[in-house]
C-alpha positions as CSV (number, residue, x, y, z in Angstrom):
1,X,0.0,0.0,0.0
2,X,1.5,3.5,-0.7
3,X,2.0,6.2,1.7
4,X,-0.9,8.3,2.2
5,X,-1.0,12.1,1.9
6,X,-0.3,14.2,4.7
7,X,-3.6,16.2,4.0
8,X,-5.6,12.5,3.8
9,X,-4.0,11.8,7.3
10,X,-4.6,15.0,8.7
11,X,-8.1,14.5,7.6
12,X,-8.3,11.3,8.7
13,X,-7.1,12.0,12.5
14,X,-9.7,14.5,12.7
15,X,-12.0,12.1,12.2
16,X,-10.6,9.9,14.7
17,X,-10.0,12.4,17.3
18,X,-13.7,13.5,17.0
19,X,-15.4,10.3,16.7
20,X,-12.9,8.3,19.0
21,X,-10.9,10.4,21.1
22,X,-8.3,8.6,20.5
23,X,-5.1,9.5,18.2
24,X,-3.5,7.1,18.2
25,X,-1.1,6.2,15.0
26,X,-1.9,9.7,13.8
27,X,2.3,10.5,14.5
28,X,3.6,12.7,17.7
29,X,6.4,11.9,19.8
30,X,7.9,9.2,21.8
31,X,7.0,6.6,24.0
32,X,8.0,5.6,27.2
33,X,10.2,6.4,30.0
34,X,13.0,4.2,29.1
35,X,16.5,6.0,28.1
36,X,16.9,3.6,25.0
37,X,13.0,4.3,23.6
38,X,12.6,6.5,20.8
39,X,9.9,6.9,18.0
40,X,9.8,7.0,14.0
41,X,6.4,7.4,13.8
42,X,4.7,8.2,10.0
43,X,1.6,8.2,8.0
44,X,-1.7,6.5,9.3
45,X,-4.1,4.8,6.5
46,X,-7.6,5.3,6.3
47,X,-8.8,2.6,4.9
48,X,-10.0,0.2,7.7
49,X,-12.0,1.7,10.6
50,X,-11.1,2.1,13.9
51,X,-12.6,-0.2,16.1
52,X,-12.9,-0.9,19.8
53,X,-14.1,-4.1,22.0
54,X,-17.8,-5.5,21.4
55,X,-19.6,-4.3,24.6
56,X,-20.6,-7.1,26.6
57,X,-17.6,-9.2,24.7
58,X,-17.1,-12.3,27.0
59,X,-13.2,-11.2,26.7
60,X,-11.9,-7.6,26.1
61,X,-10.6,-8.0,22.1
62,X,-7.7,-5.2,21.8
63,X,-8.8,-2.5,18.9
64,X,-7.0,-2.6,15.8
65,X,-5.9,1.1,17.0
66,X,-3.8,-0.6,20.4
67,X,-0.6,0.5,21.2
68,X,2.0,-1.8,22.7
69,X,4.9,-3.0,24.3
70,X,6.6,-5.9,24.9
71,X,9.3,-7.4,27.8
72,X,9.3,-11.3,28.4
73,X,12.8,-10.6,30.5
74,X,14.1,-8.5,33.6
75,X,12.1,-6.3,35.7
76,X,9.0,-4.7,33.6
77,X,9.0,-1.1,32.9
78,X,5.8,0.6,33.1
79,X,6.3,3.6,31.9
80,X,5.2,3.5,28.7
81,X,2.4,5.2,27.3
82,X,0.6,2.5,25.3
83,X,-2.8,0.6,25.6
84,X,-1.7,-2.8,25.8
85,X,1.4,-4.8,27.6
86,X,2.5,-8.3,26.4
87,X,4.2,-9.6,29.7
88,X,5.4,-13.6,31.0
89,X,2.8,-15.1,32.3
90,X,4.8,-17.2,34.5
91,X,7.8,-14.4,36.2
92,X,5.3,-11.8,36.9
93,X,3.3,-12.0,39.5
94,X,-0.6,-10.7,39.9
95,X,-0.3,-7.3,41.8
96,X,1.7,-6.3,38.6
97,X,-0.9,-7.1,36.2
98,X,-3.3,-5.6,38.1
99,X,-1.2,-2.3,38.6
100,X,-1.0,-2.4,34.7
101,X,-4.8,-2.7,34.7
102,X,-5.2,0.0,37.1
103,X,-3.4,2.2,34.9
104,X,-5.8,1.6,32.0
105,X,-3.9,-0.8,29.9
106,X,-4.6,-4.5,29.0
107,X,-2.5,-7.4,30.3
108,X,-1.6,-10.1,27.7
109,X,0.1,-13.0,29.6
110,X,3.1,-15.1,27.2
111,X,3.4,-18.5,27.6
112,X,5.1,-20.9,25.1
113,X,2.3,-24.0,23.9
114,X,4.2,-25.6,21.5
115,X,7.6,-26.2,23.5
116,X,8.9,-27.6,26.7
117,X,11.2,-25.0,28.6
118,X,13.3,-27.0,31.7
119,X,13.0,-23.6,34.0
120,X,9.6,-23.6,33.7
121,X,7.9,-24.6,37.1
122,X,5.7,-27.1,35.6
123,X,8.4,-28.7,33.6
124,X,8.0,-31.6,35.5
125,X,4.7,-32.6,34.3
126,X,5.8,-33.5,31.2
127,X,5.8,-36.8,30.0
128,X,9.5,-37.9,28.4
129,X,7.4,-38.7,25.2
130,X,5.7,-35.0,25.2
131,X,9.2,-33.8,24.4
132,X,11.0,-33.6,21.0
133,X,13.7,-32.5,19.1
134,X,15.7,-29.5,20.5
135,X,14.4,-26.2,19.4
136,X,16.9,-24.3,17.5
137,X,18.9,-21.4,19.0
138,X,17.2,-22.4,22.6
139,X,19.1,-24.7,24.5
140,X,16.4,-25.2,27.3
141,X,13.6,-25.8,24.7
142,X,12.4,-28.9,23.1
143,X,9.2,-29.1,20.9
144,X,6.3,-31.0,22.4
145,X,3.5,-33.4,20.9
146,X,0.6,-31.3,20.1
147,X,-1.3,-34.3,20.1
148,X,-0.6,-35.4,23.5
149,X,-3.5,-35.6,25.8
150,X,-0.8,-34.5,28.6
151,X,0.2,-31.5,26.7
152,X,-3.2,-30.4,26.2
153,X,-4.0,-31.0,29.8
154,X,-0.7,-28.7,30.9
155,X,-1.5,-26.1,28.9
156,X,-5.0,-25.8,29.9
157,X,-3.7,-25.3,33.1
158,X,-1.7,-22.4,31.7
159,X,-5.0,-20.4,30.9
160,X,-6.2,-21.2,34.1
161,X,-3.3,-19.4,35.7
162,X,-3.8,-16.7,33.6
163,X,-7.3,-16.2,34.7
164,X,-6.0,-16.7,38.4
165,X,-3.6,-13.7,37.6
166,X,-6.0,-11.7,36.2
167,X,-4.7,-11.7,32.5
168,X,-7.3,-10.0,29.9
169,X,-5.5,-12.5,27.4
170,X,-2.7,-14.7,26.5
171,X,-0.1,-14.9,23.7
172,X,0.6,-18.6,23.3
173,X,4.3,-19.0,21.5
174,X,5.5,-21.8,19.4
175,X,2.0,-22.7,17.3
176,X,3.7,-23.5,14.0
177,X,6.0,-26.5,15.2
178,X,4.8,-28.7,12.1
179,X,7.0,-26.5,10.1
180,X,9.9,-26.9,12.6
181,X,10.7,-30.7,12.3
182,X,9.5,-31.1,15.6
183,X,10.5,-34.8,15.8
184,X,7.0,-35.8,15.4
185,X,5.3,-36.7,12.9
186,X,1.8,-34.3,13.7
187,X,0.5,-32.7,10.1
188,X,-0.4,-28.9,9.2
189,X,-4.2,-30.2,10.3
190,X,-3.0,-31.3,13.4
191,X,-1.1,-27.9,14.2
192,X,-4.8,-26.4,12.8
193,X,-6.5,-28.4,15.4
194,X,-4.4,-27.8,18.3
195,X,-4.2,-24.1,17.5
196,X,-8.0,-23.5,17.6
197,X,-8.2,-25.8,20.8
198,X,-6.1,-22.9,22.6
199,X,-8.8,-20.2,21.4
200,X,-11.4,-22.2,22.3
201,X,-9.9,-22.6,25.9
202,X,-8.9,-19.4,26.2
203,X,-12.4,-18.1,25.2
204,X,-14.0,-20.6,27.1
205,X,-12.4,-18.7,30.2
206,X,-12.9,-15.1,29.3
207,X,-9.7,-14.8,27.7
208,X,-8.4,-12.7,24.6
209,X,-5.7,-14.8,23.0
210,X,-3.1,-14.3,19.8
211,X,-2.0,-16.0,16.9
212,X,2.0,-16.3,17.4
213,X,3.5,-16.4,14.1
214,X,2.1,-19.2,12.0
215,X,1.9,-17.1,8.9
216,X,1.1,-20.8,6.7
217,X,-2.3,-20.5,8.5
218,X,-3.3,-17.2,9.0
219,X,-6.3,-16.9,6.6
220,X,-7.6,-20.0,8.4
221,X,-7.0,-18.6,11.8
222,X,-7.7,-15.7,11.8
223,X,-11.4,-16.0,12.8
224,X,-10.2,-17.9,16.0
225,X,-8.5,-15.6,17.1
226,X,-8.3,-11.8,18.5
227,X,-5.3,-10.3,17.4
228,X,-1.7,-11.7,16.0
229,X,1.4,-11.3,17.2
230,X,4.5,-11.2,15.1
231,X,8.4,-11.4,14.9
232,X,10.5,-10.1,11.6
233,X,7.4,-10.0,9.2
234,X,9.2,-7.2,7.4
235,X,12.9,-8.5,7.3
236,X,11.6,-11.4,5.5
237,X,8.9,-9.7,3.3
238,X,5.9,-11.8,4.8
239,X,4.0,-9.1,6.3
240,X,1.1,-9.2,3.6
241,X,-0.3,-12.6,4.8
242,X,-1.6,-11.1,8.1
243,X,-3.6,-8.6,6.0
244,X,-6.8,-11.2,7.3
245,X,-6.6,-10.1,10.7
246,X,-6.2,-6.3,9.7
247,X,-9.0,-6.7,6.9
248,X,-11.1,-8.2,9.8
249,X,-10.2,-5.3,12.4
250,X,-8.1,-7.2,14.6
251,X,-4.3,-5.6,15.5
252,X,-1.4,-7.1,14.7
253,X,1.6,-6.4,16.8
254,X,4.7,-6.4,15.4
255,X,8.5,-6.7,16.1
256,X,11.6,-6.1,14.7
257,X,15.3,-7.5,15.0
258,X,17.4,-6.7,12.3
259,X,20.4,-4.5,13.0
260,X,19.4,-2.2,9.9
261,X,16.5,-1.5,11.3
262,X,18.1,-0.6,15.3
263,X,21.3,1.0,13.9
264,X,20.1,3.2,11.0
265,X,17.1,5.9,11.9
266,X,16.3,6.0,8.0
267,X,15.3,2.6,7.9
268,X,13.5,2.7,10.9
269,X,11.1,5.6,9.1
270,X,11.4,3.5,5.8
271,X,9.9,0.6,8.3
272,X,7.4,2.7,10.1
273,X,5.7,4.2,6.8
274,X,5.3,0.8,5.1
275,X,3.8,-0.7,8.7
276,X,1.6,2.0,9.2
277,X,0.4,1.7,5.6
278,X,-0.5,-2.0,6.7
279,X,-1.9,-1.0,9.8
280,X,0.8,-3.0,11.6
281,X,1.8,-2.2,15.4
282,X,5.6,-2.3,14.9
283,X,8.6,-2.2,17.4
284,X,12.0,-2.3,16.9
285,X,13.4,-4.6,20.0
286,X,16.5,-6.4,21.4
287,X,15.8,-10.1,20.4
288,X,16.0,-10.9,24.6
289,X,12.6,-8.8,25.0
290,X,14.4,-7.2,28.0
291,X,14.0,-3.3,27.4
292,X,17.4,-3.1,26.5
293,X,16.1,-0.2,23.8
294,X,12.9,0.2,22.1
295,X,12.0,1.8,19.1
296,X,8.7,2.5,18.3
297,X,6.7,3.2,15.1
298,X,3.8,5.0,16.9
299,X,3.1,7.9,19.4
Protein backbone atom coordinates (compact mmCIF):
# COMPACT_ATOMS: atom_id res chain seq x y z
CA UNK A 1 0.00 0.00 0.00
CA UNK A 2 1.51 3.47 -0.67
CA UNK A 3 1.97 6.19 1.66
CA UNK A 4 -0.93 8.26 2.16
CA UNK A 5 -1.00 12.05 1.86
CA UNK A 6 -0.33 14.15 4.74
CA UNK A 7 -3.59 16.25 4.02
CA UNK A 8 -5.61 12.51 3.83
CA UNK A 9 -3.96 11.77 7.27
CA UNK A 10 -4.61 15.00 8.71
CA UNK A 11 -8.06 14.46 7.58
CA UNK A 12 -8.29 11.26 8.75
CA UNK A 13 -7.10 11.96 12.46
CA UNK A 14 -9.70 14.45 12.72
CA UNK A 15 -11.99 12.09 12.18
CA UNK A 16 -10.58 9.89 14.69
CA UNK A 17 -10.04 12.37 17.35
CA UNK A 18 -13.70 13.52 16.98
CA UNK A 19 -15.41 10.26 16.74
CA UNK A 20 -12.86 8.30 19.00
CA UNK A 21 -10.89 10.39 21.10
CA UNK A 22 -8.26 8.57 20.46
CA UNK A 23 -5.15 9.48 18.19
CA UNK A 24 -3.51 7.06 18.21
CA UNK A 25 -1.11 6.19 15.03
CA UNK A 26 -1.89 9.71 13.79
CA UNK A 27 2.33 10.50 14.47
CA UNK A 28 3.57 12.68 17.67
CA UNK A 29 6.40 11.93 19.82
CA UNK A 30 7.94 9.17 21.80
CA UNK A 31 6.95 6.59 24.01
CA UNK A 32 8.05 5.58 27.17
CA UNK A 33 10.21 6.39 29.96
CA UNK A 34 12.95 4.21 29.13
CA UNK A 35 16.47 5.99 28.08
CA UNK A 36 16.88 3.59 25.01
CA UNK A 37 12.99 4.29 23.59
CA UNK A 38 12.59 6.53 20.79
CA UNK A 39 9.87 6.89 17.99
CA UNK A 40 9.77 7.03 13.98
CA UNK A 41 6.36 7.41 13.82
CA UNK A 42 4.74 8.17 9.98
CA UNK A 43 1.56 8.20 8.01
CA UNK A 44 -1.72 6.55 9.25
CA UNK A 45 -4.11 4.82 6.49
CA UNK A 46 -7.63 5.31 6.34
CA UNK A 47 -8.79 2.63 4.92
CA UNK A 48 -9.95 0.21 7.70
CA UNK A 49 -12.04 1.66 10.59
CA UNK A 50 -11.09 2.10 13.86
CA UNK A 51 -12.60 -0.25 16.11
CA UNK A 52 -12.91 -0.91 19.78
CA UNK A 53 -14.12 -4.14 21.97
CA UNK A 54 -17.78 -5.47 21.43
CA UNK A 55 -19.60 -4.25 24.59
CA UNK A 56 -20.57 -7.15 26.56
CA UNK A 57 -17.61 -9.23 24.72
CA UNK A 58 -17.09 -12.33 27.04
CA UNK A 59 -13.17 -11.23 26.68
CA UNK A 60 -11.90 -7.59 26.14
CA UNK A 61 -10.58 -7.98 22.13
CA UNK A 62 -7.68 -5.24 21.80
CA UNK A 63 -8.78 -2.51 18.85
CA UNK A 64 -6.98 -2.61 15.78
CA UNK A 65 -5.86 1.12 16.95
CA UNK A 66 -3.85 -0.56 20.43
CA UNK A 67 -0.62 0.52 21.20
CA UNK A 68 2.00 -1.79 22.68
CA UNK A 69 4.89 -2.97 24.32
CA UNK A 70 6.60 -5.92 24.85
CA UNK A 71 9.26 -7.38 27.76
CA UNK A 72 9.32 -11.31 28.43
CA UNK A 73 12.76 -10.63 30.53
CA UNK A 74 14.12 -8.47 33.57
CA UNK A 75 12.13 -6.32 35.74
CA UNK A 76 8.97 -4.71 33.62
CA UNK A 77 8.97 -1.12 32.89
CA UNK A 78 5.77 0.58 33.14
CA UNK A 79 6.26 3.60 31.94
CA UNK A 80 5.16 3.47 28.65
CA UNK A 81 2.40 5.17 27.32
CA UNK A 82 0.58 2.50 25.30
CA UNK A 83 -2.78 0.64 25.61
CA UNK A 84 -1.72 -2.83 25.82
CA UNK A 85 1.36 -4.79 27.63
CA UNK A 86 2.49 -8.34 26.42
CA UNK A 87 4.23 -9.64 29.66
CA UNK A 88 5.44 -13.57 31.04
CA UNK A 89 2.83 -15.09 32.29
CA UNK A 90 4.76 -17.23 34.46
CA UNK A 91 7.79 -14.35 36.18
CA UNK A 92 5.27 -11.83 36.87
CA UNK A 93 3.26 -11.98 39.52
CA UNK A 94 -0.65 -10.65 39.91
CA UNK A 95 -0.26 -7.28 41.76
CA UNK A 96 1.73 -6.30 38.57
CA UNK A 97 -0.94 -7.15 36.25
CA UNK A 98 -3.33 -5.62 38.07
CA UNK A 99 -1.18 -2.28 38.59
CA UNK A 100 -0.96 -2.37 34.71
CA UNK A 101 -4.77 -2.72 34.73
CA UNK A 102 -5.21 -0.05 37.06
CA UNK A 103 -3.35 2.22 34.89
CA UNK A 104 -5.81 1.62 32.03
CA UNK A 105 -3.88 -0.79 29.94
CA UNK A 106 -4.56 -4.48 29.01
CA UNK A 107 -2.55 -7.37 30.27
CA UNK A 108 -1.55 -10.07 27.66
CA UNK A 109 0.13 -13.00 29.59
CA UNK A 110 3.05 -15.09 27.24
CA UNK A 111 3.40 -18.49 27.57
CA UNK A 112 5.10 -20.94 25.12
CA UNK A 113 2.33 -23.99 23.92
CA UNK A 114 4.18 -25.56 21.51
CA UNK A 115 7.61 -26.16 23.46
CA UNK A 116 8.91 -27.65 26.74
CA UNK A 117 11.22 -25.03 28.64
CA UNK A 118 13.33 -26.98 31.75
CA UNK A 119 12.97 -23.60 33.98
CA UNK A 120 9.59 -23.63 33.67
CA UNK A 121 7.86 -24.58 37.08
CA UNK A 122 5.67 -27.13 35.60
CA UNK A 123 8.35 -28.72 33.57
CA UNK A 124 7.96 -31.60 35.53
CA UNK A 125 4.71 -32.65 34.28
CA UNK A 126 5.83 -33.54 31.22
CA UNK A 127 5.83 -36.80 29.96
CA UNK A 128 9.50 -37.86 28.37
CA UNK A 129 7.38 -38.75 25.18
CA UNK A 130 5.70 -35.03 25.18
CA UNK A 131 9.24 -33.81 24.38
CA UNK A 132 11.03 -33.63 20.98
CA UNK A 133 13.72 -32.49 19.07
CA UNK A 134 15.67 -29.55 20.54
CA UNK A 135 14.44 -26.24 19.36
CA UNK A 136 16.91 -24.31 17.54
CA UNK A 137 18.86 -21.41 18.96
CA UNK A 138 17.19 -22.42 22.64
CA UNK A 139 19.15 -24.67 24.46
CA UNK A 140 16.35 -25.24 27.31
CA UNK A 141 13.60 -25.79 24.68
CA UNK A 142 12.42 -28.85 23.08
CA UNK A 143 9.17 -29.06 20.87
CA UNK A 144 6.25 -30.99 22.42
CA UNK A 145 3.53 -33.38 20.86
CA UNK A 146 0.65 -31.34 20.09
CA UNK A 147 -1.30 -34.29 20.09
CA UNK A 148 -0.56 -35.41 23.51
CA UNK A 149 -3.48 -35.57 25.81
CA UNK A 150 -0.83 -34.51 28.64
CA UNK A 151 0.17 -31.48 26.73
CA UNK A 152 -3.16 -30.36 26.21
CA UNK A 153 -4.01 -31.05 29.85
CA UNK A 154 -0.67 -28.71 30.90
CA UNK A 155 -1.51 -26.12 28.85
CA UNK A 156 -5.04 -25.79 29.92
CA UNK A 157 -3.67 -25.35 33.07
CA UNK A 158 -1.65 -22.37 31.71
CA UNK A 159 -4.96 -20.36 30.88
CA UNK A 160 -6.20 -21.22 34.14
CA UNK A 161 -3.28 -19.39 35.73
CA UNK A 162 -3.78 -16.72 33.57
CA UNK A 163 -7.34 -16.20 34.73
CA UNK A 164 -5.95 -16.75 38.43
CA UNK A 165 -3.65 -13.73 37.57
CA UNK A 166 -6.05 -11.66 36.16
CA UNK A 167 -4.72 -11.74 32.48
CA UNK A 168 -7.26 -10.05 29.92
CA UNK A 169 -5.49 -12.49 27.42
CA UNK A 170 -2.65 -14.75 26.46
CA UNK A 171 -0.12 -14.91 23.69
CA UNK A 172 0.56 -18.65 23.31
CA UNK A 173 4.25 -18.98 21.50
CA UNK A 174 5.55 -21.81 19.37
CA UNK A 175 1.98 -22.67 17.26
CA UNK A 176 3.72 -23.51 14.01
CA UNK A 177 5.96 -26.53 15.18
CA UNK A 178 4.76 -28.70 12.10
CA UNK A 179 7.01 -26.48 10.06
CA UNK A 180 9.88 -26.90 12.61
CA UNK A 181 10.68 -30.73 12.29
CA UNK A 182 9.47 -31.07 15.63
CA UNK A 183 10.52 -34.77 15.81
CA UNK A 184 6.99 -35.79 15.37
CA UNK A 185 5.28 -36.70 12.89
CA UNK A 186 1.80 -34.29 13.65
CA UNK A 187 0.49 -32.73 10.10
CA UNK A 188 -0.38 -28.86 9.18
CA UNK A 189 -4.16 -30.23 10.33
CA UNK A 190 -3.01 -31.35 13.42
CA UNK A 191 -1.06 -27.86 14.17
CA UNK A 192 -4.75 -26.35 12.80
CA UNK A 193 -6.46 -28.38 15.39
CA UNK A 194 -4.43 -27.77 18.30
CA UNK A 195 -4.24 -24.08 17.51
CA UNK A 196 -8.03 -23.54 17.56
CA UNK A 197 -8.24 -25.76 20.78
CA UNK A 198 -6.10 -22.93 22.60
CA UNK A 199 -8.79 -20.16 21.36
CA UNK A 200 -11.36 -22.19 22.33
CA UNK A 201 -9.86 -22.62 25.91
CA UNK A 202 -8.89 -19.38 26.16
CA UNK A 203 -12.43 -18.08 25.15
CA UNK A 204 -13.97 -20.63 27.14
CA UNK A 205 -12.36 -18.69 30.22
CA UNK A 206 -12.91 -15.10 29.28
CA UNK A 207 -9.67 -14.81 27.75
CA UNK A 208 -8.39 -12.70 24.58
CA UNK A 209 -5.68 -14.76 22.99
CA UNK A 210 -3.13 -14.26 19.83
CA UNK A 211 -1.96 -16.01 16.95
CA UNK A 212 1.99 -16.29 17.37
CA UNK A 213 3.55 -16.38 14.12
CA UNK A 214 2.14 -19.24 11.96
CA UNK A 215 1.91 -17.09 8.91
CA UNK A 216 1.14 -20.76 6.69
CA UNK A 217 -2.32 -20.52 8.46
CA UNK A 218 -3.28 -17.17 8.96
CA UNK A 219 -6.32 -16.95 6.58
CA UNK A 220 -7.59 -20.01 8.37
CA UNK A 221 -7.02 -18.65 11.79
CA UNK A 222 -7.74 -15.71 11.77
CA UNK A 223 -11.43 -16.05 12.85
CA UNK A 224 -10.24 -17.86 16.03
CA UNK A 225 -8.55 -15.63 17.08
CA UNK A 226 -8.28 -11.76 18.47
CA UNK A 227 -5.30 -10.28 17.36
CA UNK A 228 -1.72 -11.74 15.99
CA UNK A 229 1.37 -11.26 17.21
CA UNK A 230 4.51 -11.19 15.08
CA UNK A 231 8.37 -11.42 14.85
CA UNK A 232 10.52 -10.09 11.57
CA UNK A 233 7.41 -10.01 9.24
CA UNK A 234 9.21 -7.21 7.39
CA UNK A 235 12.91 -8.46 7.33
CA UNK A 236 11.63 -11.35 5.53
CA UNK A 237 8.95 -9.67 3.32
CA UNK A 238 5.89 -11.83 4.81
CA UNK A 239 4.03 -9.14 6.35
CA UNK A 240 1.10 -9.15 3.65
CA UNK A 241 -0.25 -12.55 4.84
CA UNK A 242 -1.65 -11.06 8.14
CA UNK A 243 -3.62 -8.61 6.04
CA UNK A 244 -6.78 -11.19 7.26
CA UNK A 245 -6.64 -10.10 10.66
CA UNK A 246 -6.17 -6.28 9.68
CA UNK A 247 -9.01 -6.71 6.87
CA UNK A 248 -11.12 -8.17 9.80
CA UNK A 249 -10.19 -5.29 12.42
CA UNK A 250 -8.09 -7.17 14.63
CA UNK A 251 -4.32 -5.63 15.52
CA UNK A 252 -1.39 -7.08 14.73
CA UNK A 253 1.58 -6.43 16.77
CA UNK A 254 4.72 -6.41 15.36
CA UNK A 255 8.55 -6.71 16.10
CA UNK A 256 11.57 -6.09 14.69
CA UNK A 257 15.29 -7.50 14.98
CA UNK A 258 17.36 -6.70 12.26
CA UNK A 259 20.45 -4.48 12.95
CA UNK A 260 19.43 -2.20 9.85
CA UNK A 261 16.53 -1.52 11.31
CA UNK A 262 18.12 -0.62 15.26
CA UNK A 263 21.26 1.02 13.91
CA UNK A 264 20.06 3.24 11.02
CA UNK A 265 17.08 5.94 11.89
CA UNK A 266 16.26 6.05 7.97
CA UNK A 267 15.30 2.58 7.86
CA UNK A 268 13.48 2.65 10.92
CA UNK A 269 11.11 5.64 9.07
CA UNK A 270 11.38 3.46 5.83
CA UNK A 271 9.92 0.58 8.28
CA UNK A 272 7.41 2.66 10.08
CA UNK A 273 5.68 4.16 6.84
CA UNK A 274 5.34 0.80 5.12
CA UNK A 275 3.78 -0.70 8.67
CA UNK A 276 1.59 1.99 9.17
CA UNK A 277 0.37 1.71 5.55
CA UNK A 278 -0.55 -1.96 6.73
CA UNK A 279 -1.86 -1.01 9.84
CA UNK A 280 0.77 -3.02 11.63
CA UNK A 281 1.76 -2.21 15.43
CA UNK A 282 5.62 -2.32 14.93
CA UNK A 283 8.56 -2.17 17.37
CA UNK A 284 12.01 -2.27 16.94
CA UNK A 285 13.39 -4.56 19.96
CA UNK A 286 16.54 -6.39 21.42
CA UNK A 287 15.76 -10.08 20.39
CA UNK A 288 15.97 -10.94 24.60
CA UNK A 289 12.61 -8.77 24.96
CA UNK A 290 14.42 -7.17 27.99
CA UNK A 291 14.02 -3.35 27.43
CA UNK A 292 17.42 -3.15 26.47
CA UNK A 293 16.12 -0.24 23.81
CA UNK A 294 12.91 0.18 22.06
CA UNK A 295 11.97 1.82 19.09
CA UNK A 296 8.66 2.53 18.30
CA UNK A 297 6.73 3.25 15.11
CA UNK A 298 3.80 5.00 16.91
CA UNK A 299 3.11 7.89 19.37
Amino acid sequence: MQPIRNIINYTFCLILLITTGFLSGCGGGGGGSSGGSGSAAGNTPSSIPVVSPTPGSTWLEPAINTTWQWQLQGMVNTGYNVLLYDIDLFDNPASLINSLQSAGKQVICYFSAGTYESSRVDAAEFLPADKGKKVAGFADEKWLDIRSANVQRIMRNRLDLAVQKGCDGVEADNVDGYTNKPGFDFTASDQLAYNRLLATEAHNRGLAIGLKNDLDQVAVLAGDFDFSVNEQCNEFDECNLLAPFTSAGKPVFNAEYASIFVNDPAQRVRLCTATQGQWLHTLVLPVALDDGFRFSCEP
